[in-house]
N, C-alpha and C positions, 0 to 999 in steps of 0.2 A: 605189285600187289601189297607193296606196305604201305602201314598206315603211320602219317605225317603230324606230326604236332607243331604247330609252330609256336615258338619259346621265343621268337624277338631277341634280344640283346644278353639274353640269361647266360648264354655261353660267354659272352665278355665280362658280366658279370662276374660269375664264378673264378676270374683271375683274380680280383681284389677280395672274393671270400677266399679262397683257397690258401691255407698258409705255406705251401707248398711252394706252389705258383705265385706269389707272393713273394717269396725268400727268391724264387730264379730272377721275380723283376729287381729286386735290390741289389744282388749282386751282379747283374748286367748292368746296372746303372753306375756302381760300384767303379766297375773298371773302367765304364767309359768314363768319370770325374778323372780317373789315374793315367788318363792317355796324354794330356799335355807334359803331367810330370816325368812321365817317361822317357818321352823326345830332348829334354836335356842333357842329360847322360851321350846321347850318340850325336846330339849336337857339339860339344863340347869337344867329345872326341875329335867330329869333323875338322873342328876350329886347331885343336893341336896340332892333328895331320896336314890342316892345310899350312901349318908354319913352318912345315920341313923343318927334318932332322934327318941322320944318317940312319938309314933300315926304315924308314917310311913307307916304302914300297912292301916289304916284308908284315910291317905292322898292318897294311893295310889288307891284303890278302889274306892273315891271321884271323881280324875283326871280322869279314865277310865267308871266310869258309862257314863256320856253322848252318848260315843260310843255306847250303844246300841239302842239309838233312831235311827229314820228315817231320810231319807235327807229333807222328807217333814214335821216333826217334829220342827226338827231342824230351818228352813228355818221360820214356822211360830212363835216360839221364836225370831228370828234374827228380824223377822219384826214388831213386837213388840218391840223388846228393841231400836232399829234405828227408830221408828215413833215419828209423831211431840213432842206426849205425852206421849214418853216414858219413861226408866230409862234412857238412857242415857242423856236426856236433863232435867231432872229432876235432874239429879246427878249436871249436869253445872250449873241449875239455882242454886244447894245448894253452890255450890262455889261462888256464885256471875261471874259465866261465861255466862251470859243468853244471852250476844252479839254475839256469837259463837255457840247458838245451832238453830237448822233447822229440817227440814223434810229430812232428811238425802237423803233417798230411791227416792226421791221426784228431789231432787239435782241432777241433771248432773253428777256435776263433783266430789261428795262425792257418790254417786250410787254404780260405780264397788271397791272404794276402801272399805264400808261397807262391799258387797259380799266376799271381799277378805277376810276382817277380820274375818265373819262368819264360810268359809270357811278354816283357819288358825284352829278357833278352834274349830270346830266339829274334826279338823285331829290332833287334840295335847293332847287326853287322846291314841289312838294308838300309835302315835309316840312315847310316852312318856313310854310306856311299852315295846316297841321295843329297846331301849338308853337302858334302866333298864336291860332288858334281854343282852343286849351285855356287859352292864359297867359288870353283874355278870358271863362273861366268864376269864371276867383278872383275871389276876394271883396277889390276893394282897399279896403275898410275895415278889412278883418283885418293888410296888407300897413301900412295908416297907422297899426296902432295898434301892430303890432311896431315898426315906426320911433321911435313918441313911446315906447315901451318902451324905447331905447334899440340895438333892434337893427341889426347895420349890413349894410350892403346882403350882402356874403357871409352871413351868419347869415339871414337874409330870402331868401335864392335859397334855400336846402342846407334848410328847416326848414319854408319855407312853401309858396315854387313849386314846389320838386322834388317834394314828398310828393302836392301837389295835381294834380300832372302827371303822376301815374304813368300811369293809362289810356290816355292819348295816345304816353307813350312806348313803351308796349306797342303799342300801336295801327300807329305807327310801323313799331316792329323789325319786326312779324307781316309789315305790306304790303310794307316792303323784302325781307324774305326768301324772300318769293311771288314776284317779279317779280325777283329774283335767280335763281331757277331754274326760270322761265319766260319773261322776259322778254327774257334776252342776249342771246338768237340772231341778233336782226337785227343787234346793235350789234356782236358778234364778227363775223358774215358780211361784214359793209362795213368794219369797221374791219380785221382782221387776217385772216378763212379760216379759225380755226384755228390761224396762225401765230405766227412761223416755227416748222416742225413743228407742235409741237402745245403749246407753251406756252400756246397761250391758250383751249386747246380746255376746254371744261368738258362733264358728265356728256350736258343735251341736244346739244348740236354732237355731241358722238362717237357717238350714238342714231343723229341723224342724218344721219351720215357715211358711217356701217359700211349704215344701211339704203338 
């Protein structure tokens, strides 16, 4: 018995008037530009771990514990270590950087790139056993015989691991980018709100916000 108006396109509309909605598509977009930069960091890792050393075993079960916490775990560590009094300004004042540290979470325009960072490494004990699993499909007889070829360790990453490791990296970007825009909700809810304002809001948070 209600009555129907039809408005056409005015609801998709309204994402590009809304400055709101507006501020959650940029910082979705935001973090999705920061997800290849991310994957270095636990690639890198991969690559030291895969060159053995003594306590390798130990390093590696260190790296991948945190993965089994919660996003809401996670999220209220992040908020803690980013608050006014936390380690990480604690860390600054021990350097004598105490001009430079703040209420991070609290900041505008330090907000989403905290989240990001958070975000970065709650996904860099997975990533990093993902790299691990793939460096251990090469063939290191192909890896020893570019070596007696004369090749040197950069020429042997860039010609033999990289190329061998493309499926992984793909594999990688794809799950990060799933759980980039499904995943935050918990870590933004405990870490920031949304906040301040909406700096730290992305597309799901404003879904459901507005619902």
């Amino acid at each position: 018995g209600a009555r129907a108006d039809w408005v056409g396109l005015a609801n998709y509309s309204q994402i590009l008037a809304d400055p709101e909605l507006r501020k959650s598509l940029t910082n979705s977009m935001l973090i999705f530009v920061s997800i290849p930069f991310g994957m270095i960091g636990p690639f890198v890792t991969a690559y030291l771990l895969f060159q053995g050393f003594p306590g390798v075993r130990l390093m590696r079960s260190l790296i991948f514990a945190p993965t089994a916490l919660s996003w809401i775990v996670i999220g209220m560590v992040a908020r803690e270590f980013f608050a006014n009094r936390g380690p990480l300004n604690g860390m600054l004042d021990a350097v004598g950087l105490e001009a430079i540290s703040r209420n991070w979470l609290a900041d505008s325009s330090w907000a989403l790139p905290a989240v990001i960072i958070a975000f970065k490494a709650a996904m860099w004990g997975v990533n990093t056993i993902i790299f691990l699993t793939g460096l251990a499909t090469i063939d290191k007889s192909t890896i020893e015989a570019a070596r007696l070829d004369g090749a040197a360790g950069r020429q042997v990453l860039w010609y033999i691991i990289l190329p061998s490791m493309r499926r992984f990296v793909e594999f990688v970007f794809i799950i990060t980018v799933v759980i980039s825009f499904t995943g935050l909700f918990g870590l933004i809810y405990v870490m920031t709100g949304g906040g301040p304002g909406s700096a730290t809001m992305t597309l799901d948070f404003a879904v459901w916000r507005r619902a």
